[in-house]
N, C-alpha and C positions, 0 to 999 in steps of 0.2 A: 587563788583557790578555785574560781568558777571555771578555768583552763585545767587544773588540774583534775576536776571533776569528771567533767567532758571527757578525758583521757582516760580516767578508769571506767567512764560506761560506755567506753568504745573499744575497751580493753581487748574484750572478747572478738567483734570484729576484725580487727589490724591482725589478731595471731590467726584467724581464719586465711587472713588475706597473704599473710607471709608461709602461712603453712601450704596454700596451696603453689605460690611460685615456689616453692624450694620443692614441691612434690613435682613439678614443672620440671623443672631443675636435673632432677633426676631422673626424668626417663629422656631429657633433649636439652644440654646445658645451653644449647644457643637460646631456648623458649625464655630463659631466665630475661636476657636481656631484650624480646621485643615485649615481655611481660610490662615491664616499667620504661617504654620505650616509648614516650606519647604521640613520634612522628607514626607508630605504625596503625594509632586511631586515626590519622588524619591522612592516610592513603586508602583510594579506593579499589586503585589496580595498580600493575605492573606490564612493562613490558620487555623483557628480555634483561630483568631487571632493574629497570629505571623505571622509580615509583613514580604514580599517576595521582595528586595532593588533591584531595577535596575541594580546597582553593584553587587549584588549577583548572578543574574541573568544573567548579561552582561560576568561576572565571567565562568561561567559554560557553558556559550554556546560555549564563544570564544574554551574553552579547546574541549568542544566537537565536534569543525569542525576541528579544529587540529586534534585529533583521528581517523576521518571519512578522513580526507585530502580533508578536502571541497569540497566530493562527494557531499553532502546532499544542498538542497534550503534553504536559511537564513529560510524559513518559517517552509520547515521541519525539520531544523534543532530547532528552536524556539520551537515547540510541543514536541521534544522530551525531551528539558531540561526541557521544563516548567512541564511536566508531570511525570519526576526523581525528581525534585525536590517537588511536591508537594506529592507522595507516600515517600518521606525519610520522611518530615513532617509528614506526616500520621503519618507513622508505629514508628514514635521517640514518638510520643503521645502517640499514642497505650500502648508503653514499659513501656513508663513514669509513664501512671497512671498503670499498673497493678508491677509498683514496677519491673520490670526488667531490668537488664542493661546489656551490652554486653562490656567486658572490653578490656584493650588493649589483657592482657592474652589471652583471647577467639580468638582476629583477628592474636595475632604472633603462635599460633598452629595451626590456620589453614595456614598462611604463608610458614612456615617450613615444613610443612608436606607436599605441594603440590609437585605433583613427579617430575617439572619443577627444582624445588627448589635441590630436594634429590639428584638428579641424575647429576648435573650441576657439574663438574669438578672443578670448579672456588672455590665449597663451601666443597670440599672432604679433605679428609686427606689421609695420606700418603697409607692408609688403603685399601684403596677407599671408607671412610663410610663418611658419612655427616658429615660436623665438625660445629655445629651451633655458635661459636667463630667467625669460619671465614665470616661465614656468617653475624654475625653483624658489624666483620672489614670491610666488603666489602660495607651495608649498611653507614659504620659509612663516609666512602671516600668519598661513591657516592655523601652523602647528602653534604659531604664538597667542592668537585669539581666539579658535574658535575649535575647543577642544572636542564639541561631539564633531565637526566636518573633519576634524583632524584624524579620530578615532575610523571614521570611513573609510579613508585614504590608506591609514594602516594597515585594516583590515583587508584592503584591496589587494596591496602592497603583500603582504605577509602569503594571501590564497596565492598573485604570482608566485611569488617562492616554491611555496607547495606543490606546485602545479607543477613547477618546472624540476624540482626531485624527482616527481612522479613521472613525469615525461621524458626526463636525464635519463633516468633508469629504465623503464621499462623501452625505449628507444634501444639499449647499451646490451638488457636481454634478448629484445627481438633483432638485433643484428647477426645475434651468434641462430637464428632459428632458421638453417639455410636447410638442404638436402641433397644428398650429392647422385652422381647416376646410379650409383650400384644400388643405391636404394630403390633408385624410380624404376630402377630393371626388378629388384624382389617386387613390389607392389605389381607391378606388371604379371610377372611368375604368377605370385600368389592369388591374383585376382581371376585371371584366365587359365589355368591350369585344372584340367576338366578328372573328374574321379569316377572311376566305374569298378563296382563292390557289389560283392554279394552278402547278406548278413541276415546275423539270427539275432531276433528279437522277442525278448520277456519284458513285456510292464511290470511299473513297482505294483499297476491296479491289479495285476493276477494274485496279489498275497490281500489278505484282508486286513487294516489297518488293526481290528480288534486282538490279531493274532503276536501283533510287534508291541512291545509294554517300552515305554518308556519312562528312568525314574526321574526324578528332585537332582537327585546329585550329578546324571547324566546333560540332564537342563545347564545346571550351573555349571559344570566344565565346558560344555561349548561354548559359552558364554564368558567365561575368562578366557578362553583361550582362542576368540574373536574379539576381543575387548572394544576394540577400534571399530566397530559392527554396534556395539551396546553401550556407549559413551550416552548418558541423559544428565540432563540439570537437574534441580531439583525439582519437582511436584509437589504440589496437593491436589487432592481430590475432594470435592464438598457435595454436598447435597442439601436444596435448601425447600421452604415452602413462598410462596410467593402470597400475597393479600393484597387485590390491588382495588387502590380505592376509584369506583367507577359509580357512575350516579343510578340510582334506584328508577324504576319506571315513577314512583312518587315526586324522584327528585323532577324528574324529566315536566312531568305534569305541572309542580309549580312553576318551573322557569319559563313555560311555555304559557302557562298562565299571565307569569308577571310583565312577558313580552306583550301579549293581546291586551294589554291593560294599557298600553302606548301609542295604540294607532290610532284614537281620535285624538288627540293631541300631538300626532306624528304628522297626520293630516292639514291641521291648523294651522301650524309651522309656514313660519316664511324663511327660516334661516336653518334649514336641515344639518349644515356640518353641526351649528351652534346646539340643535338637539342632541344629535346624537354624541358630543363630547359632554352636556350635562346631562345625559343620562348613560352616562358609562358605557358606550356602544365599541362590542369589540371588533368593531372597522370603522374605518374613518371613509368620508367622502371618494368614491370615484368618480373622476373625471372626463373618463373615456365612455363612448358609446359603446353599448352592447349589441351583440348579434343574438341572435335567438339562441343559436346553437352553443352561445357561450354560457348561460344560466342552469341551472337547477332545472333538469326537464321535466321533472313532476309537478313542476308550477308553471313551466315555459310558456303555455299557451294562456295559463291566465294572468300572465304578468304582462304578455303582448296583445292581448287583448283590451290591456287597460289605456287609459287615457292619463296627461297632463295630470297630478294632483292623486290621483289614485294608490290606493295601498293595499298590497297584495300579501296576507300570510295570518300567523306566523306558519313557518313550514320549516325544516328537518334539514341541513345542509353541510353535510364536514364537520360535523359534532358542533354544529351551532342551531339555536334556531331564531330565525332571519322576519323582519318584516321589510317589505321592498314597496320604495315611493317611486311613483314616475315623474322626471322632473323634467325631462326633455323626450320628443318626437321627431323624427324627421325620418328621411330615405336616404341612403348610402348604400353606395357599390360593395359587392365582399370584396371583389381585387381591384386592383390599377397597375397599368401600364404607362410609367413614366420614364420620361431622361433629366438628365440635371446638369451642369456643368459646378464643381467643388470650388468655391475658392477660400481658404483656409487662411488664418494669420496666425503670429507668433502666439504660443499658449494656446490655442485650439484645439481640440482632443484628436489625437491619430496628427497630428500636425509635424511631417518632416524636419528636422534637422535646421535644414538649408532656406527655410522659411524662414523669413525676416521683415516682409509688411507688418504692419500695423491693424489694429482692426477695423479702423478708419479708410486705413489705404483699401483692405479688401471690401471694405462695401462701396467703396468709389469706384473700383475695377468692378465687382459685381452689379451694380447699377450700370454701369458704361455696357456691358454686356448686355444686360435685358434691353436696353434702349432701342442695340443694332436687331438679339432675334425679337424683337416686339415688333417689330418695322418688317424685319424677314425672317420668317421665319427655315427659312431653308440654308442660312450660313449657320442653324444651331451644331448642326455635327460637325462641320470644321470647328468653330470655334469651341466645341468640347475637348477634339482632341487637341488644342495646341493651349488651351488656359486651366481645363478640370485637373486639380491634384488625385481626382479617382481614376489609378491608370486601367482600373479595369473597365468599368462602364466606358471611361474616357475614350479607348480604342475600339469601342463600337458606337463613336459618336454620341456619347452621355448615355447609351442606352443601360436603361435597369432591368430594362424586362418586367413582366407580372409581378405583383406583392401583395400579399395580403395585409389586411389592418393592425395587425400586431406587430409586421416584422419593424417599420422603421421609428427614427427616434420620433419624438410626439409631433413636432410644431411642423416636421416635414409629412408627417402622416394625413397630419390633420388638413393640412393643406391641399394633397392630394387624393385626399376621398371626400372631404365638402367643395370641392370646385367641379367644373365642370370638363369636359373633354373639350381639347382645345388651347384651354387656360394657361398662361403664363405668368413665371413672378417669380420675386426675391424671397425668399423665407431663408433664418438667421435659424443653426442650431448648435449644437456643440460643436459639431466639425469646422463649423465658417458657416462663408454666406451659400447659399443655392439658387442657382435660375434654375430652375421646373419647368418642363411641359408637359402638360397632362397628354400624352398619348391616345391613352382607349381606358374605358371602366365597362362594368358588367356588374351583372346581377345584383340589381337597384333592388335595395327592400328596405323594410321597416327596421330601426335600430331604434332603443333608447337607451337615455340616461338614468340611472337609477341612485338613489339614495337607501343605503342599508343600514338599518339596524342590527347589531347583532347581537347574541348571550352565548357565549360556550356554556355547554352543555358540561354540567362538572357536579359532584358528590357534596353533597349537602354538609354543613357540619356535625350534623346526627347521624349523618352515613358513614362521615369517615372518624367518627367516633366510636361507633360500632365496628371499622374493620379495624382500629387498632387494639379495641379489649378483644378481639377473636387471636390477633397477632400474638399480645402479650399471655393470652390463658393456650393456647398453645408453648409457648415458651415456656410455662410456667408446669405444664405437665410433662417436659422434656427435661426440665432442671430438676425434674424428684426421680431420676434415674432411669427414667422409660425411656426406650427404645424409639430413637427418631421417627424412624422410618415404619415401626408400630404405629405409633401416635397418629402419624397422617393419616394411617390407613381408616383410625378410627373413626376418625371425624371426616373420614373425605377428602380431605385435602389430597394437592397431587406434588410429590416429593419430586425434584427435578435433580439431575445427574449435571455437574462441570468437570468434566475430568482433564486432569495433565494440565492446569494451572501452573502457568511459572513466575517465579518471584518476579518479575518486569512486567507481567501484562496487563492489561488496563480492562481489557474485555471478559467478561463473562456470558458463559453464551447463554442466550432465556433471558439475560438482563440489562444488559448494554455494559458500555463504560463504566463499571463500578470498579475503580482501583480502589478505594478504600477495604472492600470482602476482602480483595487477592491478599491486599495489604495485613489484613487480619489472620487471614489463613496462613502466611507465611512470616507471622509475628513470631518470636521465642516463645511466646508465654501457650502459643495457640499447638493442641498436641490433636493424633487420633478421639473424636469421642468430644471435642471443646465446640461450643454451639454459641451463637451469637444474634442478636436480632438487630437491622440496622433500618433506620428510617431515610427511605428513597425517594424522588420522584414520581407522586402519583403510586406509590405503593409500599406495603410495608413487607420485609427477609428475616426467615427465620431460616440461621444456615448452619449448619455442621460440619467441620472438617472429618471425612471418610476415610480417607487412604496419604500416605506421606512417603514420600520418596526421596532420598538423600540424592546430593550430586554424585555422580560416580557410577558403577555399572546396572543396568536396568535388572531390576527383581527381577527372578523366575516367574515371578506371579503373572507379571507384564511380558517379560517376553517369550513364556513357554507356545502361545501362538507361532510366534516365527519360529520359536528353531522347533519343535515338536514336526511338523511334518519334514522336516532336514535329518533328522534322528532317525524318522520314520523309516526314511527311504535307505537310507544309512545300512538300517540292518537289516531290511528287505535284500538290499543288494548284497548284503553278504552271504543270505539263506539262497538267493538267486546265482550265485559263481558259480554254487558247486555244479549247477544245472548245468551250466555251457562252457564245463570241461571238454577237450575232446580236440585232434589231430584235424576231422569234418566236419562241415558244415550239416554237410546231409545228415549225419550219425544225431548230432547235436539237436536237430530239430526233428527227426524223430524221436529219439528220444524225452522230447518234452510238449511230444503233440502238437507242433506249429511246423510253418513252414518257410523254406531260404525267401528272401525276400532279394530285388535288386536295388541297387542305386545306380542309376545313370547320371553323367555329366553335373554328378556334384562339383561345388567350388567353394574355397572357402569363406568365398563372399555372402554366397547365399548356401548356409551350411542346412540343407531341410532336406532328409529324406525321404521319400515318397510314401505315402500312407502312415507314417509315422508323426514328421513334426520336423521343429525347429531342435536340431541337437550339436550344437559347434564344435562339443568335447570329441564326439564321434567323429564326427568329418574330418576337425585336425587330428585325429590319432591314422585317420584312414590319409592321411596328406603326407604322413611322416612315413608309414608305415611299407615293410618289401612286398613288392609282387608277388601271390602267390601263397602269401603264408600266412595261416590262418592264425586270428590275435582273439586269445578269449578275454572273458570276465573283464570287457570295459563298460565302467557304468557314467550312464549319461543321465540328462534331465528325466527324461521317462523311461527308463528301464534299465535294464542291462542288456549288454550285445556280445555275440561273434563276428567277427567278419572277416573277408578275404578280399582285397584289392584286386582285383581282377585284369585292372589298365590304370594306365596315370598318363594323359595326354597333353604334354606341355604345348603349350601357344606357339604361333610362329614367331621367332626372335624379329627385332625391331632394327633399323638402323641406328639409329639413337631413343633412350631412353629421357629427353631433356623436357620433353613435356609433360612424362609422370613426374621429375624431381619436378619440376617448377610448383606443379599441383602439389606435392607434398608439402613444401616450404610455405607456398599460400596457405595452405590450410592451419600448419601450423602457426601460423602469423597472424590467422582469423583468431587463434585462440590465447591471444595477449590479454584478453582480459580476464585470466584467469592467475597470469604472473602475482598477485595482491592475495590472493587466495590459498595459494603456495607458499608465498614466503608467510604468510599468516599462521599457518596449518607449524610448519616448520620453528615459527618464534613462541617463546615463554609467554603468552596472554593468561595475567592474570585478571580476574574481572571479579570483584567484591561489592560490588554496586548494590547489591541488594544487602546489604548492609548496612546502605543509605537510604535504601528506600523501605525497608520491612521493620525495623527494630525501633 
């Protein structure tokens, strides 16, 4: 009975739901069956009719943030699979119909042969040669134990394949992209073939724009009938207020306050990290000596002025405010001029391949080394260049040249700006071990150590209590039907513009990375006129969706800018024919108060008339055109014209043409990477993605 209940208070529903697929039904019987067809909620796209599954999809991205180590925004990471995935589609088509296939044979030689592969000790024999047995033992384990190194292999495995479609084929295109002479003879032609014309010229500027009307319906026919010119996604357009929560000169006052409330006790301190982590300081310990030039220079001189023990502030720095201890003094160089000789072992950072010491071994060889230049120092540049793994210093006998205090890593830094000129010695850092000889230093001064306290500087809970009842009583005067962009005006606030929002993007401009707005603006539920207030980082939105654009061909509203002055000129140049009727040129431009103009050694390379402009319509009409006979009412970029050919002076013929074809086919061949682009352009992509990420 409690089923059967349920059934009749759902009664009404179900005949909604049936009523509208059989309305379905009737104007497109195929709608009938993707209506109740749940594979087609679970495709995102298609390509050339092979549906692209949400699982499949869901598949390949997860793998691809894993690889990235979820550097990448779900969004960019989203475009990158969706855009691997639909070029493998592609190019498996491609193969498919032209009968080619790429076998497993083809991806395990390129496997085996890669030098990762050859040279890997794990896959060698006793020989040292590659043993490709072992190499399949070792694939055959991995697959059996160790399913994330397995999943790598695959993945490695699976890109050759792809690689190699993509490489099959567009190799199989750019074969056929030859050029033959006859061609490199026309380019020759067309290139140097000199044009000498006389013509009459009317700008569209001689008519006054005010005087050509353009309508709505005029707009919209160009505009279907360019379709492929006016192809848009969908949009939104929002406009929002921004609230952003920033500290009050009050706030500022007490934090700076509660900071000078720490410096005799900052002072006191024998254990400065230990204060400043129990007192919530937002830096921790530096380690490094400071230069003058490196500090806050509105305290610079009083902080180098200070001594041992001293505490200098608070003072105002990168939205903090800072008290500073002196905890160290001494004199250091700003730069050094040192050499080193590298010696690296296995697992050391930047550490070769072909490296196989121990770290043991390289501080036994690196000690053996200091031994000999400690005794002499003058075998240091031979034995840089025959023992340093740094081949660059190496071949100027360890030399590094000048550095300053920041470039190198610490332990080598520290070594050569606290020692002296002269100095020799081993120091260990990430790279291996190093022999160092201090060269030359310069510009000895005062450096210290400091210890900082910090406070960022940030919006009290009273302050950002207050901008968020500003946020919501705005909102709230926006939800009793007034007029957004009223309302701001009233209170002052400054309503800000995002326009042409696409369902995929993550950015808003004024605001950063807010995909959730884009998310809302291109929700179902979100229409013209729907407002929303969202809580952000460090500030609070209050945003309106303004304008809404379906996928499909761009409004008049949007594109009457472009075609409006195309129209313009349009019917300029038809009021302008009647002008430069006529058998003369002379008749012609008398009669419209200007005068014959010339063209010399025009070509169609460089199609510019003189005191005119860039007009290529003209030139090739004067390229084609007979000797002698006057052509009216041709309209170009800037006007309309007469003109008469007066000469046509072809080039001196060539013995062979083999060096224009060659240059043709090169050029063409530069432009293979546009093969993917083409066949893209040419394949069924459908893309519904945004109905995974909007709804």
């Amino acid at each position: 009975m409690a089923i059967l209940s349920k059934i009749r208070e759902r009664s009404m529903f179900l005949l909604i739901i049936i009523g509208l697929a059989l309305f379905a039904f009737v104007l497109d019987p195929s709608t009938l069956g993707d209506f109740f067809n749940s594979n087609k909620v679970n495709e995102i796209g298609e390509v050339d009719g092979e549906a692209i599954s949400r699982q499949e999809f869901a598949n390949e991205l997860e793998a691809y943030k894993q690889q990235t180590g979820n550097r990448v925004s779900e969004m960019q990471a989203a475009k990158t699979v969706w855009d691997n995935i639909v070029r493998k589609k592609i190019y498996a088509n491609q193969l498919d119909e032209a009968g080619i296939t790429i076998g497993e044979a083809d991806v395990w030689n390129q496997v085996v042969n890669a030098q990762f592969v050859q040279t890997n000790p794990q896959y060698q024999n006793e020989a040292g040669l590659f043993d490709e047995n072992k190499f399949k033992q070792f694939l055959a384990d991995t697959k059996e134990n160790n399913k994330e190194l397995w999943a790598q292999w695959s993945g490695y495995m699976n890109q050759i394949r792809e690689t190699s479609e993509r490489d099959t084929y567009n190799n199989l295109v750019t074969a056929g992209l030859g050029a033959s002479l006859k061609e490199g003879e026309q380019e020759y032609m067309i290139e140097n073939t000199k044009l000498n014309a006389q013509f009459v010229y009317v700008p569209y500027t001689s008519i006054a724009d005010s005087l050509v009307k353009i309508k709505k319906s005029e707009v919209e026919a160009y505009i279907k009938s360019h379709s492929d010119e006016f192809k848009v996604e969908a949009t939104r357009d929002i406009s929002y207020v921004k609230f952003d929560i920033v500290a009050t000169p009050e706030d500022e006052q007490a934090i700076k306050a509660d900071v000078a409330s720490l410096i005799e006790d900052f002072k006191a301190t024998e254990n400065d990290a230990l204060f400043l982590s129990e007192n919530d300081s937002d830096s921790s310990i530096n380690p490094n000596f400071q230069y003058k030039s490196s500090v806050n220079q509105e305290v610079a001189n009083l902080i180098f002025e200070g001594n041992k023990g001293d505490v200098v502030g608070p003072y105002k720095d990168k939205g903090y405010f800072k008290i500073s201890k002196v905890t160290e003094v001494t004199q250091m160089p700003d730069s050094v001029k040192a050499s080193h000789i590298l010696i690296p072992f296995m697992g050391a950072q930047s550490a070769a391949a072909d490296v196989t010491r121990t770290e043991e071994e390289a501080k036994k060889l690196a000690d053996s080394l200091y031994n000999v230049v400690k005794r002499r120092k003058s075998k240091f540049g031979s034995l840089a260049k025959e023992f340093s793994s740094d081949l660059g210093s190496g071949a100027k006998e360890g030399d590094l040249d000048w550095f300053n205090y920041a470039r190198m890593t610490p332990k080598f830094r520290d070594y050569t700006f606290e020692s002296k000129k002269g100095d020799i010695g081993v120091v260990q850092t990430p790279f291996g071990f190093h022999i160092i000889k201090i060269d030359n230093q310069k510009n000895k001064q005062k450096v210290l150590k400091l210890a900082t306290y910090s406070r960022k500087i940030e919006a009290s809970e009273a302050t950002e209590n207050a901008v968020f009842r500003s946020a919501k009583e705005f909102e709230l005067a926006v939800s009793k039907g007034n007029d957004f962009s009223e309302v701001a005006k009233e209170k002052n606030y400054i309503a800000k513009p995002a326009v042409g929002l696409k369902s995929l993007d993550e950015n808003v401009p004024g605001l950063g990375n807010e995909r959730q707005i884009v998310s809302w603006a291109f929700n179902s539920d979100s229409e013209v006129g729907s407002f929303k207030s969202f809580d952000l980082e460090g500030s609070h939105v209050v945003a309106v969706v303004t304008a809404s654009e379906a996928k499909g061909l761009m409004s008049v509203t949007k594109a009457v800018g472009r075609v409006k002055p195309i129209l313009v000129n349009q019917k300029k140049a038809a009021l302008l024919k009647d002008k430069l009727k006529g058998s003369d040129l002379t008749e012609i431009a008398t009669a419209n108060s200007i005068s014959v103009r010339t063209a010399s050694n025009v070509t169609l390379k460089s199609p510019t008339l003189s005191g005119v402009g860039v007009e290529p319509k003209v030139v090739g009409a004067m390229y084609n055109a007979e000797p002698n006979k006057v052509y009216n009412s041709i309209e170009g970029d800037r006007g309309v014209y007469a003109f008469k050919l007066t000469s046509k002076e072809l080039p001196t013929a060539l013995p062979n043409y083999d060096s224009n074809r060659k240059r043709i086919a090169e050029s063409r061949k530069r432009l293979t990477y546009k093969i993917y682009e083409a066949i893209k352009e040419a394949s069924a992509v459908v893309d519904n993605r945004d109905n995974m990420y909007t709804n």
